[in-house]
mmCIF file as Biopython writes it, N, C-alpha, C and O atoms, coordinates in Angstrom:
data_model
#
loop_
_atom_site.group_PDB
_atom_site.id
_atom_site.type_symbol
_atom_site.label_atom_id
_atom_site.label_alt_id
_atom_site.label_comp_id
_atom_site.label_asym_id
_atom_site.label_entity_id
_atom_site.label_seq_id
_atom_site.pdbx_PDB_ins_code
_atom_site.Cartn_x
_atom_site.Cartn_y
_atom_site.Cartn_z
_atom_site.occupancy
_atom_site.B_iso_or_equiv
_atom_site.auth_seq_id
_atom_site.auth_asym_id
_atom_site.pdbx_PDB_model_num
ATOM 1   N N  . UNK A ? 1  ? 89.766  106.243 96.166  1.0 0.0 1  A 1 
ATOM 2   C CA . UNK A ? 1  ? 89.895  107.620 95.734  1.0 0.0 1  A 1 
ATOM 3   C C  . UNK A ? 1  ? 91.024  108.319 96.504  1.0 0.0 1  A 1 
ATOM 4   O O  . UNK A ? 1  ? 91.835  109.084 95.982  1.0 0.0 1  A 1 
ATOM 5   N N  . UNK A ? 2  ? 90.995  108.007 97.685  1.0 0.0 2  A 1 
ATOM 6   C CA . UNK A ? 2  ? 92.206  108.574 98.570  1.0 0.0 2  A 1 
ATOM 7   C C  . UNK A ? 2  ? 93.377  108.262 98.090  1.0 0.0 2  A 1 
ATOM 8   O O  . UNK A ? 2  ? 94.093  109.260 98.012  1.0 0.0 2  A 1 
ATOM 9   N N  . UNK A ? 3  ? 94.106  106.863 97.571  1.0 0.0 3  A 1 
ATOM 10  C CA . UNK A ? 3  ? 94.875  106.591 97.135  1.0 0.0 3  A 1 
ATOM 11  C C  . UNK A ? 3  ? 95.599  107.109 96.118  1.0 0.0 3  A 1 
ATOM 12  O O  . UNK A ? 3  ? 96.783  107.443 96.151  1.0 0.0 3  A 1 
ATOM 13  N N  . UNK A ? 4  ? 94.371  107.195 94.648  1.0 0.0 4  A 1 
ATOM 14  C CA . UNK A ? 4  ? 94.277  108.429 93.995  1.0 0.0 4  A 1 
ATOM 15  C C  . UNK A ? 4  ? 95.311  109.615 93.975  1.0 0.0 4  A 1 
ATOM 16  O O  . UNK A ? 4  ? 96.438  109.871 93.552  1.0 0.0 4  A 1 
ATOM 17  N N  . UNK A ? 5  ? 94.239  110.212 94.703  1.0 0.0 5  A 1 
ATOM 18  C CA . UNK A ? 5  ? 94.416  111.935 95.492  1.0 0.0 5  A 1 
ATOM 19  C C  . UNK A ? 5  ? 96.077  111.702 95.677  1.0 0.0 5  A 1 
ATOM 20  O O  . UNK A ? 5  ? 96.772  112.357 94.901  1.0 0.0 5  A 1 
ATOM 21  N N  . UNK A ? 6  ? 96.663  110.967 96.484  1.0 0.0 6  A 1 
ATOM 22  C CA . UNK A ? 6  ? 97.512  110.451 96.959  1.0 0.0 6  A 1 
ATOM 23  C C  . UNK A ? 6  ? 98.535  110.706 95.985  1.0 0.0 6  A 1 
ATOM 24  O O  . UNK A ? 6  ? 99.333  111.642 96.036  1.0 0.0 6  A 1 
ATOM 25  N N  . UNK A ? 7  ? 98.470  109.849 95.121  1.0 0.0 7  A 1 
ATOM 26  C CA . UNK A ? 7  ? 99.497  109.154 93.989  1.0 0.0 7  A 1 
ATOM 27  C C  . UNK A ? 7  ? 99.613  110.700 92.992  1.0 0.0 7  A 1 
ATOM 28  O O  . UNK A ? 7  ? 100.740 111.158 92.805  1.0 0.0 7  A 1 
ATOM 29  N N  . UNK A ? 8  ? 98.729  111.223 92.564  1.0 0.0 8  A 1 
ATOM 30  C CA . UNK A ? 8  ? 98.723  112.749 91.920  1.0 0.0 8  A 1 
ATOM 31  C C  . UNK A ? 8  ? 99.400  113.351 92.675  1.0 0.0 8  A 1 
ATOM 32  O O  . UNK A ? 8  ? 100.313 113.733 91.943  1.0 0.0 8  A 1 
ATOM 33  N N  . UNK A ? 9  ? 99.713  113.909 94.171  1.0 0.0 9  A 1 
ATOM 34  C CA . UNK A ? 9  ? 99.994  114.603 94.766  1.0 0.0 9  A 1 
ATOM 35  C C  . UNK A ? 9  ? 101.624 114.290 94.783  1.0 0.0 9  A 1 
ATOM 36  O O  . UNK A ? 9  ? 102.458 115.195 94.768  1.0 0.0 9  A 1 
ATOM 37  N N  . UNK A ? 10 ? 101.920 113.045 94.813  1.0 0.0 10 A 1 
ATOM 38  C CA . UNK A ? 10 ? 103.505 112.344 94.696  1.0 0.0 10 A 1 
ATOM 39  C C  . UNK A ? 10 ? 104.086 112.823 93.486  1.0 0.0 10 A 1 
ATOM 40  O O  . UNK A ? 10 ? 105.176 113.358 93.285  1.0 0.0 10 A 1 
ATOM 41  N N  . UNK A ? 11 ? 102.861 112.436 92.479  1.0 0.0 11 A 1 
ATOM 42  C CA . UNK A ? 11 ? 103.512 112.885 91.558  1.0 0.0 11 A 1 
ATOM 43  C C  . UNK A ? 11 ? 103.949 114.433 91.272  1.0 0.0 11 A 1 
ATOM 44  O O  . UNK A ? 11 ? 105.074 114.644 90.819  1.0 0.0 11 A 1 
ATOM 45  N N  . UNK A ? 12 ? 103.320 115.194 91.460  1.0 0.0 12 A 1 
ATOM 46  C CA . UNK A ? 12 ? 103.248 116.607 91.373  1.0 0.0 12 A 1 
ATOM 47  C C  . UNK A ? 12 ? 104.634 117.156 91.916  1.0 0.0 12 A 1 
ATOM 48  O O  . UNK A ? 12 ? 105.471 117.851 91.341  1.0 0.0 12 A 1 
ATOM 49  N N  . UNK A ? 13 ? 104.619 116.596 93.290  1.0 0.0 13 A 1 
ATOM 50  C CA . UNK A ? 13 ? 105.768 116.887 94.006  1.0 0.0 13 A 1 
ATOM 51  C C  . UNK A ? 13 ? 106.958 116.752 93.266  1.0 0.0 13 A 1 
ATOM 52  O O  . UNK A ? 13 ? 107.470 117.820 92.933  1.0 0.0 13 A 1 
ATOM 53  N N  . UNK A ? 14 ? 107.895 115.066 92.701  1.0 0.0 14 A 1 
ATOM 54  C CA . UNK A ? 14 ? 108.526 114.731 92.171  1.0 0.0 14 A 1 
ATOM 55  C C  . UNK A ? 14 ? 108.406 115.493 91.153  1.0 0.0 14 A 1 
ATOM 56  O O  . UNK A ? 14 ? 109.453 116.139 91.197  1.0 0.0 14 A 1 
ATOM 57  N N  . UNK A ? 15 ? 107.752 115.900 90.144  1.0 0.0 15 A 1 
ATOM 58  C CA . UNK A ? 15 ? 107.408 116.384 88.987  1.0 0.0 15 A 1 
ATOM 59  C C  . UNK A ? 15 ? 107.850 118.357 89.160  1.0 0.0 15 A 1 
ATOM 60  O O  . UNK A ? 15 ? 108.178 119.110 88.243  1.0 0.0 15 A 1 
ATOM 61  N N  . UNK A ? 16 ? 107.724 118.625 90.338  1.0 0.0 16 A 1 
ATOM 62  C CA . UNK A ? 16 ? 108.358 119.849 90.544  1.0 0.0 16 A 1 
ATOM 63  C C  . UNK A ? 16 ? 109.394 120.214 90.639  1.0 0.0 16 A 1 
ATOM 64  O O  . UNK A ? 16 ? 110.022 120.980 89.909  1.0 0.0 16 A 1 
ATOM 65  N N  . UNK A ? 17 ? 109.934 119.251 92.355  1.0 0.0 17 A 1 
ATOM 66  C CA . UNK A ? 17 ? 111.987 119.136 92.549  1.0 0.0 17 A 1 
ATOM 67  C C  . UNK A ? 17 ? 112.974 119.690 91.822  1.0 0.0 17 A 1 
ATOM 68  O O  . UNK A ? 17 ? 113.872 120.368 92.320  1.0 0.0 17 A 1 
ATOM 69  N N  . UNK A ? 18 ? 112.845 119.395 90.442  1.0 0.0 18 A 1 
ATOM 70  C CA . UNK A ? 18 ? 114.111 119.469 89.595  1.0 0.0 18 A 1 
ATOM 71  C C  . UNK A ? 18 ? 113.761 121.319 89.070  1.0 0.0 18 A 1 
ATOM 72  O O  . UNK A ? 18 ? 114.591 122.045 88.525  1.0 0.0 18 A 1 
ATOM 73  N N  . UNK A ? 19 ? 112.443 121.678 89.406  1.0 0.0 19 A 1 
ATOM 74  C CA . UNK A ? 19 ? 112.098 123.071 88.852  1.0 0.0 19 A 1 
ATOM 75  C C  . UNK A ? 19 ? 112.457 123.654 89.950  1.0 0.0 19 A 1 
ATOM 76  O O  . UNK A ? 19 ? 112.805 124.788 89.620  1.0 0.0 19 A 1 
ATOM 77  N N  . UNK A ? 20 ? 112.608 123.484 91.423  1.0 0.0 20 A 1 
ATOM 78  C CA . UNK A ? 20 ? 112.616 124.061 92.636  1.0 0.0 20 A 1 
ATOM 79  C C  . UNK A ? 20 ? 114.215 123.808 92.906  1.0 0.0 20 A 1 
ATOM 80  O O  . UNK A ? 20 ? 114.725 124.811 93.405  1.0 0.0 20 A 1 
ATOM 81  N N  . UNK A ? 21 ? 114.941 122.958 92.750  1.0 0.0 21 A 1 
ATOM 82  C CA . UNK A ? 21 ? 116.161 122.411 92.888  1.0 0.0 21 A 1 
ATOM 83  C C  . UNK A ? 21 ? 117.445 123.661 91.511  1.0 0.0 21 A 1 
ATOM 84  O O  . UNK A ? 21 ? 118.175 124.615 91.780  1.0 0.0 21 A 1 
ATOM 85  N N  . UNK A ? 22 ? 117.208 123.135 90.481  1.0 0.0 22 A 1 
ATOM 86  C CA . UNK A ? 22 ? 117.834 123.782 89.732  1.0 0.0 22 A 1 
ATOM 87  C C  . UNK A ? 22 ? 117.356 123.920 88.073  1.0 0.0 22 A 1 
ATOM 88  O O  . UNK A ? 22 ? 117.629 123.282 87.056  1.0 0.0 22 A 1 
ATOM 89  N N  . UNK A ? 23 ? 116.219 125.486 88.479  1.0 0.0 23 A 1 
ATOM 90  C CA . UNK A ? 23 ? 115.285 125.839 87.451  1.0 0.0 23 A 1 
ATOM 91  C C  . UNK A ? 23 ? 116.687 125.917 85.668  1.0 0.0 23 A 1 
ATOM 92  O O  . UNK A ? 23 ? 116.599 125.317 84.597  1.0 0.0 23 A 1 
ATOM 93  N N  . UNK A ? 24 ? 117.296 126.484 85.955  1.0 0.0 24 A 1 
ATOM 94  C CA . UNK A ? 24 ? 118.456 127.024 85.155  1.0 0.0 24 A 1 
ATOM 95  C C  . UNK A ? 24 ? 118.741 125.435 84.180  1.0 0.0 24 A 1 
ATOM 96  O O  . UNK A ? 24 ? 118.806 125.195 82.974  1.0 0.0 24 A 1 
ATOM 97  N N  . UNK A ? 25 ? 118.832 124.762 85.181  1.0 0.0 25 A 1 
ATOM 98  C CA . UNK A ? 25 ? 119.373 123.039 84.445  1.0 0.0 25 A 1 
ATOM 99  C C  . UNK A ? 25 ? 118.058 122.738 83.780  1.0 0.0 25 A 1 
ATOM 100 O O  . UNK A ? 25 ? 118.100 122.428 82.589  1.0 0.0 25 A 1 
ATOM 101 N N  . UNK A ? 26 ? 116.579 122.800 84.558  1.0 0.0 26 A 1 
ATOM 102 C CA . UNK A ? 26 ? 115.769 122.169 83.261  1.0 0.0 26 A 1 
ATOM 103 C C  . UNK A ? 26 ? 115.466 123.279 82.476  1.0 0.0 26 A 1 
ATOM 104 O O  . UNK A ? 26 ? 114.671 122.912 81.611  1.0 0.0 26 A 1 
ATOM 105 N N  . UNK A ? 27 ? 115.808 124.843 82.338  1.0 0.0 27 A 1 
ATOM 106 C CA . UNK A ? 27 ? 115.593 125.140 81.323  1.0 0.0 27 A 1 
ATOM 107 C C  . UNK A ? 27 ? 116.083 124.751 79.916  1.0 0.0 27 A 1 
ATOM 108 O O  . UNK A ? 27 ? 115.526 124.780 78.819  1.0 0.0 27 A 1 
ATOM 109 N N  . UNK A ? 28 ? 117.555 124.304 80.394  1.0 0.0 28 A 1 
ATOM 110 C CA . UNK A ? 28 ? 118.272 123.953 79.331  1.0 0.0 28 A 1 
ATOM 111 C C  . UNK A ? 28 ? 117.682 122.803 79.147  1.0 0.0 28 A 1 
ATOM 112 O O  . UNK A ? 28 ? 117.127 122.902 78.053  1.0 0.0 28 A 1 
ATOM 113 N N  . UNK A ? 29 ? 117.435 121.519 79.693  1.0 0.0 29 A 1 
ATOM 114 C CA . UNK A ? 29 ? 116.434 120.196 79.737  1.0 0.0 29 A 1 
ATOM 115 C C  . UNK A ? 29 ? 115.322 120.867 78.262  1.0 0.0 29 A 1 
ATOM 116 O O  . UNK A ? 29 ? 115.202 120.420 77.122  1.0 0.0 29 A 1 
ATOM 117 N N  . UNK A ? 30 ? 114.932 121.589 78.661  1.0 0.0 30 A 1 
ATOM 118 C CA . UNK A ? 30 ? 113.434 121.304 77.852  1.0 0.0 30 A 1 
ATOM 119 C C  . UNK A ? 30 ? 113.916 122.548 77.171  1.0 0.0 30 A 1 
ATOM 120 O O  . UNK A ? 30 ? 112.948 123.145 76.700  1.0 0.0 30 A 1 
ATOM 121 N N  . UNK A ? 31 ? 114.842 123.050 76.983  1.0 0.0 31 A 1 
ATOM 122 C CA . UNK A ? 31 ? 115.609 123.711 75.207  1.0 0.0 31 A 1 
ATOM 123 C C  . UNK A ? 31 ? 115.824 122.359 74.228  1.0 0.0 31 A 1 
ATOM 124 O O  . UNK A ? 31 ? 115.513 122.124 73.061  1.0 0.0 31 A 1 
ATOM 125 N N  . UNK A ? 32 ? 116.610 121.471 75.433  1.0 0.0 32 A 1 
ATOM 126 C CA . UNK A ? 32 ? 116.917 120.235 73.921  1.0 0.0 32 A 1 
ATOM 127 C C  . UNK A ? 32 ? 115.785 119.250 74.152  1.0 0.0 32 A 1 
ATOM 128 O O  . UNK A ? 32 ? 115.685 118.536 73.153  1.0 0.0 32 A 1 
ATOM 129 N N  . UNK A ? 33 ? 114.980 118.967 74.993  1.0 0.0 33 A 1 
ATOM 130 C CA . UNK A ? 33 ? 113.722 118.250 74.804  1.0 0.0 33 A 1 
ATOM 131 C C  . UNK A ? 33 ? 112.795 119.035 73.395  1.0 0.0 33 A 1 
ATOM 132 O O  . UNK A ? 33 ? 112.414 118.238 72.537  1.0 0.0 33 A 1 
ATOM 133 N N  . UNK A ? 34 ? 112.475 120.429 73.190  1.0 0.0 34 A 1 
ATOM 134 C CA . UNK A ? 34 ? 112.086 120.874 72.404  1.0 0.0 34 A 1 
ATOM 135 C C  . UNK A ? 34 ? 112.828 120.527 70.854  1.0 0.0 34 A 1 
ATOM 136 O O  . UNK A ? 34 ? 112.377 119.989 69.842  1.0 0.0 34 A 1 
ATOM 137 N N  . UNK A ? 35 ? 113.875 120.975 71.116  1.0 0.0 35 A 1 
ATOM 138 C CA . UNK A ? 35 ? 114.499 120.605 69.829  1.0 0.0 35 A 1 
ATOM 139 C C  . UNK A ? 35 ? 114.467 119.060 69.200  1.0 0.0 35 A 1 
ATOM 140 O O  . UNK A ? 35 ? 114.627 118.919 67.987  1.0 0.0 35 A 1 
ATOM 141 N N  . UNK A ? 36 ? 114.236 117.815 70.137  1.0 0.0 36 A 1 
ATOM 142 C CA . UNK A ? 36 ? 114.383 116.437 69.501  1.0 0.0 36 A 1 
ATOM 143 C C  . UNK A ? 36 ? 112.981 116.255 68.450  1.0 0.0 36 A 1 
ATOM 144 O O  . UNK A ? 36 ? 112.048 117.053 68.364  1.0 0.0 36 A 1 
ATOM 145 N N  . UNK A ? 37 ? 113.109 115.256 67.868  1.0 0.0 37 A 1 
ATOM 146 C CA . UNK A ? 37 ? 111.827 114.823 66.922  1.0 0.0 37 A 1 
ATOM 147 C C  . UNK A ? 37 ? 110.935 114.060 67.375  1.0 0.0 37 A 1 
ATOM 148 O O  . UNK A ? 37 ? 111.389 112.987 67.770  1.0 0.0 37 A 1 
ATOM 149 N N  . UNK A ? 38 ? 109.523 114.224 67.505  1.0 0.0 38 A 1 
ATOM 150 C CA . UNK A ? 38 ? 108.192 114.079 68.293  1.0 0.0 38 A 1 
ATOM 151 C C  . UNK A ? 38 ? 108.389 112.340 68.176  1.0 0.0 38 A 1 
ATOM 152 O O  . UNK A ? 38 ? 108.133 111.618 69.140  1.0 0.0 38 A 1 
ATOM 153 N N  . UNK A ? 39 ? 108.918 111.754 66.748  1.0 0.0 39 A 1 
ATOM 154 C CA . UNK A ? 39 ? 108.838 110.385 67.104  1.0 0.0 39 A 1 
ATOM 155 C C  . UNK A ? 39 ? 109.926 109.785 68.369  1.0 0.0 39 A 1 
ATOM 156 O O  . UNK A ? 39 ? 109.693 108.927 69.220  1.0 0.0 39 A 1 
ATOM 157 N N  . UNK A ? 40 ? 110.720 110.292 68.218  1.0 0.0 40 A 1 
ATOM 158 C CA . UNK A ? 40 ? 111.953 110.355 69.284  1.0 0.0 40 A 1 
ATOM 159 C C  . UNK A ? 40 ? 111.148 109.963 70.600  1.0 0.0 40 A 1 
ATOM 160 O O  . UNK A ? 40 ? 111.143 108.904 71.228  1.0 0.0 40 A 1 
ATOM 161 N N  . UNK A ? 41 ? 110.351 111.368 70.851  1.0 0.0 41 A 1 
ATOM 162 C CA . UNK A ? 41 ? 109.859 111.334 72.360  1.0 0.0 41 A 1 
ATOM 163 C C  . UNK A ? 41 ? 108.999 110.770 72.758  1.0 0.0 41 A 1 
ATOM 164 O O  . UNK A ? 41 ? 108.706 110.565 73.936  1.0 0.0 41 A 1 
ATOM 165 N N  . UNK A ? 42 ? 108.113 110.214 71.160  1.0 0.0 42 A 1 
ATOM 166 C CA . UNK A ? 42 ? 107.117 109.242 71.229  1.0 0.0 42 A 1 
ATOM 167 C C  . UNK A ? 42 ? 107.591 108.090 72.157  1.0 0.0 42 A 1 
ATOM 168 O O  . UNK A ? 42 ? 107.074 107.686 73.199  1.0 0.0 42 A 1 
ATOM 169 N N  . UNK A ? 43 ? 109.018 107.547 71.333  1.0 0.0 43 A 1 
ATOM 170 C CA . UNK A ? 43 ? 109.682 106.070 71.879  1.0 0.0 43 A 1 
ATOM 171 C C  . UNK A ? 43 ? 110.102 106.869 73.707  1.0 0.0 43 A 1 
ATOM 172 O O  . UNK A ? 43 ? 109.896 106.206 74.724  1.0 0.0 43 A 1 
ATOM 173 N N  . UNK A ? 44 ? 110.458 107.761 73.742  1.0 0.0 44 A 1 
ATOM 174 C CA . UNK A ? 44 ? 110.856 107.739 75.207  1.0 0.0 44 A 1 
ATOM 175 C C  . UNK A ? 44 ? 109.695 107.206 76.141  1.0 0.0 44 A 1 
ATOM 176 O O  . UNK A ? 44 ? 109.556 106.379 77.042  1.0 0.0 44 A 1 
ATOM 177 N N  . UNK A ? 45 ? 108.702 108.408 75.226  1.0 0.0 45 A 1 
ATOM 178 C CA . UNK A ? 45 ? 107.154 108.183 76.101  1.0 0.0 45 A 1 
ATOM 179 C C  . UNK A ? 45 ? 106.880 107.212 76.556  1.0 0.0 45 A 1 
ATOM 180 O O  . UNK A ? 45 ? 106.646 107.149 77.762  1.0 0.0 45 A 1 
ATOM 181 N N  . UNK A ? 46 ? 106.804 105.955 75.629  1.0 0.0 46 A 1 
ATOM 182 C CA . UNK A ? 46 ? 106.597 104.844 75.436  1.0 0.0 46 A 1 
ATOM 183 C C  . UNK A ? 46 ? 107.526 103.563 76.306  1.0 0.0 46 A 1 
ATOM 184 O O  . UNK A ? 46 ? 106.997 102.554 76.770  1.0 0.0 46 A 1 
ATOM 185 N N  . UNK A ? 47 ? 108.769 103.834 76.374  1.0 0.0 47 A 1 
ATOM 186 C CA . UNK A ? 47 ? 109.052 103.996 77.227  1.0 0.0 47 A 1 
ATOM 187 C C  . UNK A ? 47 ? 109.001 103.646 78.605  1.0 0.0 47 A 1 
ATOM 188 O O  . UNK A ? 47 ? 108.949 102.586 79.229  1.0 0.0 47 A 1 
ATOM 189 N N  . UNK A ? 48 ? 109.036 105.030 78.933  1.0 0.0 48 A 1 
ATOM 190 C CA . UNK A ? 48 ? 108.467 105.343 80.558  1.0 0.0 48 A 1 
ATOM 191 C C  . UNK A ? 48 ? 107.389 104.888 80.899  1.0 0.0 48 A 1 
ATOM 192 O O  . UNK A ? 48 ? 107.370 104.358 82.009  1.0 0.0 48 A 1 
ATOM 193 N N  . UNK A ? 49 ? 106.070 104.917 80.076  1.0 0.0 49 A 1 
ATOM 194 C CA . UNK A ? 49 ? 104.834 104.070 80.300  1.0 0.0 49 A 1 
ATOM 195 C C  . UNK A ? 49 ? 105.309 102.550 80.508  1.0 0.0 49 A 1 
ATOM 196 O O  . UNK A ? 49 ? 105.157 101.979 81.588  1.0 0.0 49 A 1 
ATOM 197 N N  . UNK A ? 50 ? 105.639 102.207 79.878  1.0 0.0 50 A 1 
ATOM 198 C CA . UNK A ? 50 ? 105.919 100.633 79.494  1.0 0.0 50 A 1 
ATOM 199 C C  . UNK A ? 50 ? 106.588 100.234 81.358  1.0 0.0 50 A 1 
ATOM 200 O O  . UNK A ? 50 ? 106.099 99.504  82.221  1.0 0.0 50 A 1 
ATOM 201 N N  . UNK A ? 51 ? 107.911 101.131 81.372  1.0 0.0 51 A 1 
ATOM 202 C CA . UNK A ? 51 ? 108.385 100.951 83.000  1.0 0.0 51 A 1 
ATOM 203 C C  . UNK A ? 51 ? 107.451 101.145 84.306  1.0 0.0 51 A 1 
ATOM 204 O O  . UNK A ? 51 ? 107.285 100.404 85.275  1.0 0.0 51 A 1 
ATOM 205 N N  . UNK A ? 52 ? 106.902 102.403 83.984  1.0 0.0 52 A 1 
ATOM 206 C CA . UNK A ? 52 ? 105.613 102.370 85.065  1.0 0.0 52 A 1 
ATOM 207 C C  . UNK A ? 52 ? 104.692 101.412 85.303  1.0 0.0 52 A 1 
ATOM 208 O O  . UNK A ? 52 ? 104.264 101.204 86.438  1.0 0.0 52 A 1 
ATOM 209 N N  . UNK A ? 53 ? 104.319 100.767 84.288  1.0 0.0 53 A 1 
ATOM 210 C CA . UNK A ? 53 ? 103.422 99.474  84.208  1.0 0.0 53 A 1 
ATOM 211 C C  . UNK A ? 53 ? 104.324 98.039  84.803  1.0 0.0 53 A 1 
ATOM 212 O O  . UNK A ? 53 ? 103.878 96.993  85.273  1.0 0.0 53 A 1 
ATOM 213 N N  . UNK A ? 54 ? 105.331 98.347  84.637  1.0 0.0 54 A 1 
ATOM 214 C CA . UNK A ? 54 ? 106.009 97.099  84.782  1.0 0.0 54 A 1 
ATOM 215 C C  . UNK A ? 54 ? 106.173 97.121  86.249  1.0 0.0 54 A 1 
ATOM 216 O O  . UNK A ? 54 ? 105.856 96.126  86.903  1.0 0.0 54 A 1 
ATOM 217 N N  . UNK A ? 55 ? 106.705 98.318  86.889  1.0 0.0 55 A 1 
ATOM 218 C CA . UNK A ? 55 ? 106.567 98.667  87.803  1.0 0.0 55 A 1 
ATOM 219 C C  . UNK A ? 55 ? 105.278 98.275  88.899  1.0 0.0 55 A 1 
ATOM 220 O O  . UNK A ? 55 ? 105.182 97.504  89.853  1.0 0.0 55 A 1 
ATOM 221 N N  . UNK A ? 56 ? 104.516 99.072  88.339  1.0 0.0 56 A 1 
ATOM 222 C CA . UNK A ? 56 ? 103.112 98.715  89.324  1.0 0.0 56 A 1 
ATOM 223 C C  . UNK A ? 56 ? 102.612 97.123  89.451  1.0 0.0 56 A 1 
ATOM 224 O O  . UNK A ? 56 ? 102.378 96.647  90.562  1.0 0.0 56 A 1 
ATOM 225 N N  . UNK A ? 57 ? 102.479 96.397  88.320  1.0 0.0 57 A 1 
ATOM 226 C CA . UNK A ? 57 ? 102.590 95.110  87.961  1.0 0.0 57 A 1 
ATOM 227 C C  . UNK A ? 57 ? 103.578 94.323  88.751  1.0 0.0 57 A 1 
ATOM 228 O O  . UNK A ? 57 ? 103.144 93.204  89.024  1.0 0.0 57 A 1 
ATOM 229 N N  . UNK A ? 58 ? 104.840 94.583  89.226  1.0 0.0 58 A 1 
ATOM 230 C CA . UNK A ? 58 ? 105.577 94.143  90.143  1.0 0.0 58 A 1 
ATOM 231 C C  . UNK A ? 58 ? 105.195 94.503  91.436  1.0 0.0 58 A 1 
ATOM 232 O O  . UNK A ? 58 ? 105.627 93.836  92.375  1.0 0.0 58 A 1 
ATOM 233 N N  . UNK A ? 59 ? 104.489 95.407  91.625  1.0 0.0 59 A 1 
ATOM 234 C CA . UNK A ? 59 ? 104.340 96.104  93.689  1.0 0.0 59 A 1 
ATOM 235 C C  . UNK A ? 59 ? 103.183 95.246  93.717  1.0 0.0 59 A 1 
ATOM 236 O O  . UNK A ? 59 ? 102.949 94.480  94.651  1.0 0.0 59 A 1 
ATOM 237 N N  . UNK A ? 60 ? 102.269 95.406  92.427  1.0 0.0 60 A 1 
ATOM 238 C CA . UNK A ? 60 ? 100.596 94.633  92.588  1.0 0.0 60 A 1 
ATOM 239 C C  . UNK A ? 60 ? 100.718 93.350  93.015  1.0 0.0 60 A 1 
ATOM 240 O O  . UNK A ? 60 ? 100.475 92.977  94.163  1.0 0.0 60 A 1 
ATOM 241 N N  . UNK A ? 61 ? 101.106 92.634  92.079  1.0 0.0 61 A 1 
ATOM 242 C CA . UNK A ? 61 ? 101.034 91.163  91.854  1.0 0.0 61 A 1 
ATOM 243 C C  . UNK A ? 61 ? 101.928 90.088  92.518  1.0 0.0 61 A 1 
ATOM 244 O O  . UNK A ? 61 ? 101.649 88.891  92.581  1.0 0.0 61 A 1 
ATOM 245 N N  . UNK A ? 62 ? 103.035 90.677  93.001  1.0 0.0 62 A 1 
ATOM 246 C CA . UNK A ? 62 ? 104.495 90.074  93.278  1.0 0.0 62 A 1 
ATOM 247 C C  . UNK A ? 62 ? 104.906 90.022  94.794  1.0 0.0 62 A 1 
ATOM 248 O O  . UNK A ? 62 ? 104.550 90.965  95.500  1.0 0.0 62 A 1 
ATOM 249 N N  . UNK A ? 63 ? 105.575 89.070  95.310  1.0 0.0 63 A 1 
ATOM 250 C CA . UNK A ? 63 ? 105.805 89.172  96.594  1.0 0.0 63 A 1 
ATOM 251 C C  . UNK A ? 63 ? 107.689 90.661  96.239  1.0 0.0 63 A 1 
ATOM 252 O O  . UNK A ? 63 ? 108.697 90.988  96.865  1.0 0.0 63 A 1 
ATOM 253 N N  . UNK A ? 64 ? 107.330 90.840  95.503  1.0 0.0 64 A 1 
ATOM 254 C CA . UNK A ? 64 ? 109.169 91.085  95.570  1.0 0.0 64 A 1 
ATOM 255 C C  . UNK A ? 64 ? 109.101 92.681  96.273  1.0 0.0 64 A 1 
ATOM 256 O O  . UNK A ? 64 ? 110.180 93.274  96.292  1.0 0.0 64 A 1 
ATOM 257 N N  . UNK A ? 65 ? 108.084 93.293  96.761  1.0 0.0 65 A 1 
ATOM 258 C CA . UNK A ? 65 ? 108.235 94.726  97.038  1.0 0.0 65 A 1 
ATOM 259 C C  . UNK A ? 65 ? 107.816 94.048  98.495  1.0 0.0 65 A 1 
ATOM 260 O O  . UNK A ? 65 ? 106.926 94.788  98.916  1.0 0.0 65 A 1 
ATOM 261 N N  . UNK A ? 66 ? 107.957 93.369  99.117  1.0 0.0 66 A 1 
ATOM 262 C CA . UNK A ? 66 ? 107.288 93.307  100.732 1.0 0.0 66 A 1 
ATOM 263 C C  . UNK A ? 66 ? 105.775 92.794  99.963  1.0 0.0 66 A 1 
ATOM 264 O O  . UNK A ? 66 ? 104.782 92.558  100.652 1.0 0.0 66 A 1 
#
């Protein structure tokens, strides 16, 4: 559960930066994120899931992260 707690909190952080860094740039970000077509962002979505998994699947299973 700590780990958890943990990994939400990373994320949150990262997930803020670019709003704390330069709000002005992702407004414009998520003007043309709004404007693309939902299947569009579906495939991004899809995506980024797909890398995250691949990701974790490599730190889990693999000698290649230490």
């Amino acid at each position: 559960m700590k780990l958890l707690v943990t990994l939400i909190g990373l994320v949150l952080i990262l997930e803020g930066l670019p709003y704390l860094a330069s709000p002005e740039t992702m407004q414009n970000w998520l003007r043309h994120i709004a404007a693309m077509e939902p299947s569009r962002l579906r495939r991004i979505g899809l995506v980024a899931m797909a890398a995250g998994f691949l990701l974790c699947f490599l730190a889990q299973r693999t000698l290649l992260f230490g």
